[in-house]
C-alpha positions, -999 to 999 in steps of 0.1 A, spaced: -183 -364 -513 -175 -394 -492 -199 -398 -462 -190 -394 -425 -214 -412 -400 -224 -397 -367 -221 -427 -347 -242 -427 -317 -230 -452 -284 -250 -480 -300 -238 -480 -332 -197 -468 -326 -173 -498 -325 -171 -513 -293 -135 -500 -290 -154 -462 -290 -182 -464 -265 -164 -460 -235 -149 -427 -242 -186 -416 -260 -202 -428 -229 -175 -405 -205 -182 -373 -232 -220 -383 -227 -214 -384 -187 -199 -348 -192 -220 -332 -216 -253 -347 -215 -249 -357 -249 -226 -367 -276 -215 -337 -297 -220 -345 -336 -181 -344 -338 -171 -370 -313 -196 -394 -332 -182 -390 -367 -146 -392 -350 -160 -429 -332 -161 -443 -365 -123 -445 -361 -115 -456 -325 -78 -446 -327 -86 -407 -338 -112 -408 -310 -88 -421 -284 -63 -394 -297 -88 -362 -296 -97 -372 -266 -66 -377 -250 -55 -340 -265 -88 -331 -251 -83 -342 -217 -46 -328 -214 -58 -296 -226 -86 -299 -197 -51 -302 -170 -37 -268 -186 -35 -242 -160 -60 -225 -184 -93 -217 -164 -127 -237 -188 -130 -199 -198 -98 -191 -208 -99 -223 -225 -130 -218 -244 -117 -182 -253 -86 -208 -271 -111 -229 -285 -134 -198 -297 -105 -178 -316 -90 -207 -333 -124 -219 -342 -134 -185 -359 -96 -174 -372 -102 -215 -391 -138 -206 -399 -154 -236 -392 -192 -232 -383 -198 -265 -365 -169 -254 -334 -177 -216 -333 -215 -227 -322 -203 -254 -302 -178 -230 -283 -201 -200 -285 -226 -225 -263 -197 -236 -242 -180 -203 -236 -214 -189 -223 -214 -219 -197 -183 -214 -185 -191 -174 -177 -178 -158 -207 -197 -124 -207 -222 -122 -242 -200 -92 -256 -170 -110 -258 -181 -143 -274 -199 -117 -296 -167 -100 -300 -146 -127 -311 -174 -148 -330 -170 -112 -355 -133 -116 -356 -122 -96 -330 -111 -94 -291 -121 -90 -257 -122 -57 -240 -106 -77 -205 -70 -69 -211 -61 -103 -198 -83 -124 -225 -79 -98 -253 -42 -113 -245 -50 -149 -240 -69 -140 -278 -41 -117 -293 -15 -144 -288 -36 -171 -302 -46 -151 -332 -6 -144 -333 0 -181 -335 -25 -190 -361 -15 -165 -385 24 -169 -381 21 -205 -379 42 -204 -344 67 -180 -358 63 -159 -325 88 -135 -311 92 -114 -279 71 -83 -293 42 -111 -298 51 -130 -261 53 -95 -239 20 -86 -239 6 -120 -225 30 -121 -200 23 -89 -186 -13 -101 -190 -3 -116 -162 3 -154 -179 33 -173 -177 60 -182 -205 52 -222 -199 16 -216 -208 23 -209 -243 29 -244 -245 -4 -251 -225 -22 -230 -254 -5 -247 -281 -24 -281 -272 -57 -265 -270 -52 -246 -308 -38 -283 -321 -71 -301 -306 -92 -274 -317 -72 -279 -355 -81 -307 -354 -117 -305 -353 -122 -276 -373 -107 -292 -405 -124 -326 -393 -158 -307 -392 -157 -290 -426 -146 -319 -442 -168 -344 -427 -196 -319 -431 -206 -326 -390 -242 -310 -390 -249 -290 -357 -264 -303 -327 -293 -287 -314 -275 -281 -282 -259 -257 -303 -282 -242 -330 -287 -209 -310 -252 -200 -314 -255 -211 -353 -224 -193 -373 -213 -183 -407 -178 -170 -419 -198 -141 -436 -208 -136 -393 -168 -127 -389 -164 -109 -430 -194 -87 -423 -183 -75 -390 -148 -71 -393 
């Protein structure tokens, strides 16, 4: 398997370590994942920028991190449902539902079970969404532009699932509490 480096500020290429440095300035650290995406400044720039625009949705950081959450465990990738478990915690996201959706299934608040529903809908029909799929989130109380809003957050999220299983990102420690399996989402379904 070819090898992915974590780069760390010091050793990214210079055209990476100011948006590193701004992730650092957020965080407090520099997820795993950013670091193997420094290695190539112009995929940095791009998650990043994705990132940020998905940060200007109209998407509260919890209803975001619910987006992040699903589309992490529906693309079982390890490395983002810890990272989002940790995050969606942060941002208020009560323990039963990141529990809930870390084993494959939904909230009990109507209005995130929708924010989840739709998102699972998207996944597994690849955007081939219709009006029986769209009604509930709306009466959810969301609005038809914000299915475009979600549509950036499951595309940056995409993107950093597949980039984490096939770089093999190892897990911060930040967020080895919330350490996953797919077999955590099999066994509970």
């Amino acid at each position: 398997m070819t090898e992915f480096a974590v780069n760390t500020i010091a050793s990214a290429p210079d055209a990476s370590r100011d948006i590193l440095g701004a992730i650092e300035d957020g965080l407090g650290f520099v997820p795993n994942i950013y670091g193997v995406f420094a290695g190539v400044p112009v995929a940095l720039t791009g998650l990043a920028s994705l990132n940020a625009a998905f940060d200007e949705t109209s998407f509260s950081p919890a209803e975001r991190e619910i987006i992040a959450l699903t589309t992490s465990v529906y693309n079982q990738c390890p490395y983002c449902v810890a990272g989002h478990s940790t995050f969606a915690l942060q941002h208020g996201v009560d323990p039963e539902t990141v529990a809930a959706i870390r084993a494959g299934g939904l909230s009990d608040d109507p209005q995130l079970q929708a924010l989840g529903q739709i998102t699972l809908r998207i996944l597994e029909n690849k955007g081939a969404i219709g009006a029986a799929e769209i009604r509930p989130f709306l009466n959810a109380g969301f609005h038809t532009s914000q299915i475009l809003e979600l549509l950036i957050g499951i595309a940056a999220k995409i993107i950093t699932n597949f980039a984490s299983k096939i770089a093999g990102v190892p897990l911060d420690d930040a967020f080895a509490e919330h350490a996953w399996t797919s077999s955590d989402r099999s066994n509970a379904a």
